[in-house]
N, C-alpha and C positions, 0 to 999 in steps of 0.2 A: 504494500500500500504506500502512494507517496503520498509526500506530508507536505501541504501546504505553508504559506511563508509565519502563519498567526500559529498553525500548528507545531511547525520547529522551534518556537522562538519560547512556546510554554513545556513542549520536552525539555529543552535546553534547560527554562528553568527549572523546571523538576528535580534536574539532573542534578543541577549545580547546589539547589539547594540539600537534597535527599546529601549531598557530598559534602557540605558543608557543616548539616546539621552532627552527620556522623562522626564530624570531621572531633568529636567531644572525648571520643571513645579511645584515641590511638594510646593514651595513658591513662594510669590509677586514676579515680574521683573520687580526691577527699574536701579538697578547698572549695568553696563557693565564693563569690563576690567579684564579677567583674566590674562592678561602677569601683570608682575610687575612694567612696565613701560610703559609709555607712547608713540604710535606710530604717533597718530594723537591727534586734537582738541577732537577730537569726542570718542577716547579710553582715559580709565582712569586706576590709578592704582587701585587693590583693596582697598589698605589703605588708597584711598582718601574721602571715608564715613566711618568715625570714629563714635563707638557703643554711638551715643549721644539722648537720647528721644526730635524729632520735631514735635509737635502739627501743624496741620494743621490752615495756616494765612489766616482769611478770605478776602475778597477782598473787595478793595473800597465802596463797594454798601453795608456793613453791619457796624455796628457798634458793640464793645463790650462793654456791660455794667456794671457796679462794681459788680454785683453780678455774671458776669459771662454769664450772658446769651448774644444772638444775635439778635440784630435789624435792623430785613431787611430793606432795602433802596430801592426808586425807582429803576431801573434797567431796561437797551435797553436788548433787546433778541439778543442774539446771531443769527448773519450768520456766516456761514462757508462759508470758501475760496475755489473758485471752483480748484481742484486738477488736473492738467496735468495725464493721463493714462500715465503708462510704458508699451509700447509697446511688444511681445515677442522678436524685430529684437535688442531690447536696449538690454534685459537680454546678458551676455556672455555665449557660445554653453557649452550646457551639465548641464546650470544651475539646481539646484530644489531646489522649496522652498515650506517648509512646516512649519505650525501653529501648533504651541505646544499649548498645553489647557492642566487646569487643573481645576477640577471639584469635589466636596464633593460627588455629588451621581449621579452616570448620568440616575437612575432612574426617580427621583425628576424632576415634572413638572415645567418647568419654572426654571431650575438651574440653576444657574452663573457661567461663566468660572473666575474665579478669576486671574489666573494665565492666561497670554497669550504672548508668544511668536511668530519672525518667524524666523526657520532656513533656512540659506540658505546656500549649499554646491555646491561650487566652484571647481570641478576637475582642468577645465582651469589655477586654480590659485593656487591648490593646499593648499588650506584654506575652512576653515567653519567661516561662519559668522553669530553671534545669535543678536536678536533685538527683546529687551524686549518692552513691551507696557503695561501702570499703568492701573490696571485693573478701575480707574474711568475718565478715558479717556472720554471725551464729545462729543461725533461724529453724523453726520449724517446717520442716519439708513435708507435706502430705503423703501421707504413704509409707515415709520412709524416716530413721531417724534423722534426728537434729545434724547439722554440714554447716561446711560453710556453703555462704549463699552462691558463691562462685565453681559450686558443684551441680548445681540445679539441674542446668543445661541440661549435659552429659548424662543423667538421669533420666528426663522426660521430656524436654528441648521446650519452645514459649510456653505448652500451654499449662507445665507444670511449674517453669518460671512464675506466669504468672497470677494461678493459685496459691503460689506462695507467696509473692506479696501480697494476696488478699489474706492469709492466714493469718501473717506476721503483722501488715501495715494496715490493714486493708480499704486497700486501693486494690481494682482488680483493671492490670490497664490490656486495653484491647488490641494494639496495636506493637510491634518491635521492627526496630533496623539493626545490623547483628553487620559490623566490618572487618575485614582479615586484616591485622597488621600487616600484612606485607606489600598491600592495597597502600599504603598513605603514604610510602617516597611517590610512586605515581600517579598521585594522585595531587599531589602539591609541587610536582614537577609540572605537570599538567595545567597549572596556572600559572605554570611560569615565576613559582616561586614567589613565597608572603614574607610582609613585611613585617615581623615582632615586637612589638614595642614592649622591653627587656625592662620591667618593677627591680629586677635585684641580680647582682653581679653571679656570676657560676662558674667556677672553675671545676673542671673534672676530668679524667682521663679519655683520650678517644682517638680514633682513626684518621681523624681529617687533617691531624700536623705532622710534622715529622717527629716531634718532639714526644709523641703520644699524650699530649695533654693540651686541652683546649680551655682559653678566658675568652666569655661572653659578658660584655660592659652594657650598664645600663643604658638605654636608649631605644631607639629603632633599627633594626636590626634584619637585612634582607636575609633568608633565609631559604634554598633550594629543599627538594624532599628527606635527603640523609641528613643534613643540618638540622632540618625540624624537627626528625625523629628522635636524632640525639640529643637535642636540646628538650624536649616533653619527656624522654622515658629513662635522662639521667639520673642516678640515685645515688653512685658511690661515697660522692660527698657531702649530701644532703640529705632531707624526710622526704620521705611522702609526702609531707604538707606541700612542703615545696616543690616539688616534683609537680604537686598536681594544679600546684599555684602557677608556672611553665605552659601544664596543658590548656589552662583555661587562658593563657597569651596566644597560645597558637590558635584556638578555637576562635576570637575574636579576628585575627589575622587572615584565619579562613573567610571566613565569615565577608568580611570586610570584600577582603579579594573578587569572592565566586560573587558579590553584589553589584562588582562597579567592573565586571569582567564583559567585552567583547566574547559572549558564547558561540554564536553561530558558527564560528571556522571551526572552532572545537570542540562540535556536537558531536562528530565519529568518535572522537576519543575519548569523551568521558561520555559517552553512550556505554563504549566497551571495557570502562575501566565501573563502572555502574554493573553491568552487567557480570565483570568478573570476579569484583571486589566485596558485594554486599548483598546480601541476603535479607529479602524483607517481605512482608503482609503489607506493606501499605501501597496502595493504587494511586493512579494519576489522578484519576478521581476521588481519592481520595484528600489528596493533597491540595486539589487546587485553588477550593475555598480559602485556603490560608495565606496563599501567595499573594496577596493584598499586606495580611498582618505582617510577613517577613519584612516585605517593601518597607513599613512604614517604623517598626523595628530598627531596620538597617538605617535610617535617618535618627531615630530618637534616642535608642539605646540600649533601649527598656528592657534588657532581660535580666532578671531576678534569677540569681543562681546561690545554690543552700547545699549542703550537704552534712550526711551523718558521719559529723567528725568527733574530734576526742569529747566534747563537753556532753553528748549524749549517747556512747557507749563505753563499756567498761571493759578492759583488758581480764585476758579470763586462761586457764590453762587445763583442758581434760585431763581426763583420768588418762589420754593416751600420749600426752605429754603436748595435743598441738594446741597451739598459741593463736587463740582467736578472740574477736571480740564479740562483748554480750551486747544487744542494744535495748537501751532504754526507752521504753515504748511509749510513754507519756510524752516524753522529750520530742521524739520521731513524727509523731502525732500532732506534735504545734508546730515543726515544720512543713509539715504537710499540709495542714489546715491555713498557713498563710501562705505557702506557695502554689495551694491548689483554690485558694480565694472562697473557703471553705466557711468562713464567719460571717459574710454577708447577711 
């Protein structure tokens, strides 16, 4: 079928945006707060996880010993706290929310989403709201025992994902885009390479000097696909906080770029790089009501981004020694309820 000049021009945007939006996932999601300042408890600024390396603190029930190792302690099993459903009449009209995943192979039996997100787009409100979730999140699984949430997948793929959020959060979202990291060098080579505007200096070990070690300086910062990748999925000398305070640079970078990009010449390629890279339930028609709010977004600002970071879960260690965390469901629950505009 050929596609007329109006029809290629809202593939394109599909395209660009489904790539963009994804564009969330190529790293961990613990930071929230893209504006620079603070609107609520619950939004931060970027610069409030500074590039510092924090080893995971075991919890009460382990002990560490001088030589470093850990000695487990008796320890009560974990219950979870039964979660209120949100209903569809709570959502606000025209909501959708969809689960970002990211995933190393999504061939790979039994693969981990490591990355997991959920967006949710607010026309009524004229906002996007993003809500990162730590991929060692301790949840109840239906059917099966307690995991971390980044075993889901591999388990029972979306739709057991997400009955588990409805178990745990409950939010039951209807919709998932799921990208192969190996999908986002070409896919931001593909744009010809984004602009980073760099919150905090980083230095870490890497491939791209000769020296094996790279400094990235505050500022703006052009940045090809191997450059982005190592600069979002850097850890050696830094947190996760920081690491994910990175991704949500590059995410806006994206973002920014696939808005103010010449698409049409590069509808084949990122048709086939769409096609190759990301796995998803949502339709063009699905999408296309929103393609207005991204527009108007991409001039305002307005996306509200929160995650369940250290002030609402707790560091926890099984009886089998693995290191995960418990989340605190009230807490979970109030950023849901003002990121999903739940208190109206």
């Amino acid at each position: 079928m050929r596609l007329n000049q109006h029809q290629k021009i809202t593939l394109a945007v599909f395209i660009v945006l489904t790539l963009s939006f994804v564009g969330v996932i190529f790293s961990a999601a613990l930071v929230r707060g893209m504006a620079n300042s603070a609107s609520s408890k619950y939004q931060i600024s970027l610069k409030d996880y500074p590039p510092t390396a924090t080893p995971f603190q075991p919890n009460a029930f382990a002990n560490i010993l001088e030589d470093g190792t850990i000695e487990l302690l008796p320890q009560p099993v974990h219950t979870p706290t039964p979660v209120p459903v949100i209903s569809e009449d709570q959502l606000p009209d025209r909501q959708m929310n969809i689960l970002l995943l990211g995933a190393d192979d999504f061939a790979a039996n039994g693969f981990r989403t490591d990355v997991i997100m959920l967006l949710s787009l607010n026309p009524k409100h004229h906002s996007v709201s993003l809500i990162s979730f730590p991929r060692d999140l301790y949840v109840t699984i239906p059917g099966y025992w307690s995991n971390r949430i980044n075993s889901v997948w591999g388990l029972g793929g979306f739709d057991l994902l997400a009955d588990t959020f409805e178990v745990n959060f409950g939010i039951h979202p209807q919709y998932y885009m799921m990208v192969n990291y190996n999908g986002f060098r070409d896919v931001v080579n593909s744009l010809d390479g984004i602009d980073v505007v760099v919150t905090q200096e980083l230095q870490d070990s890497c491939g791209r000097d000769a020296s094996g070690w790279c400094i990235i300086k505050p500022g703006t910062v052009h940045m090809d696909g191997d450059m982005a990748l190592w600069y979002s999925r850097s850890r050696q000398t830094s947190s996760d906080f920081d690491r994910n305070r990175r991704a949500q640079e590059v995410v806006k970078a994206i973002f920014t770029k696939a808005m103010n990009l010449n698409m049409l010449p590069k509808l084949p390629e990122l048709y086939g790089l769409y096609r190759e890279y990301i796995d998803t339930n949502v339709q063009l028609l699905d999408i296309l009501p929103y393609l207005p709010l991204a527009t108007e977004v991409m001039k305002t600002g307005n996306i509200n981004q929160y995650a369940v970071g250290p002030e609402v879960v707790s560091n926890w260690i099984t009886a089998e020694g693995a290191m995960v965390l418990i989340p605190n469901y009230y807490g979970i629950s109030e950023i849901l309820s003002e990121a999903l505009y739940l208190n109206e």
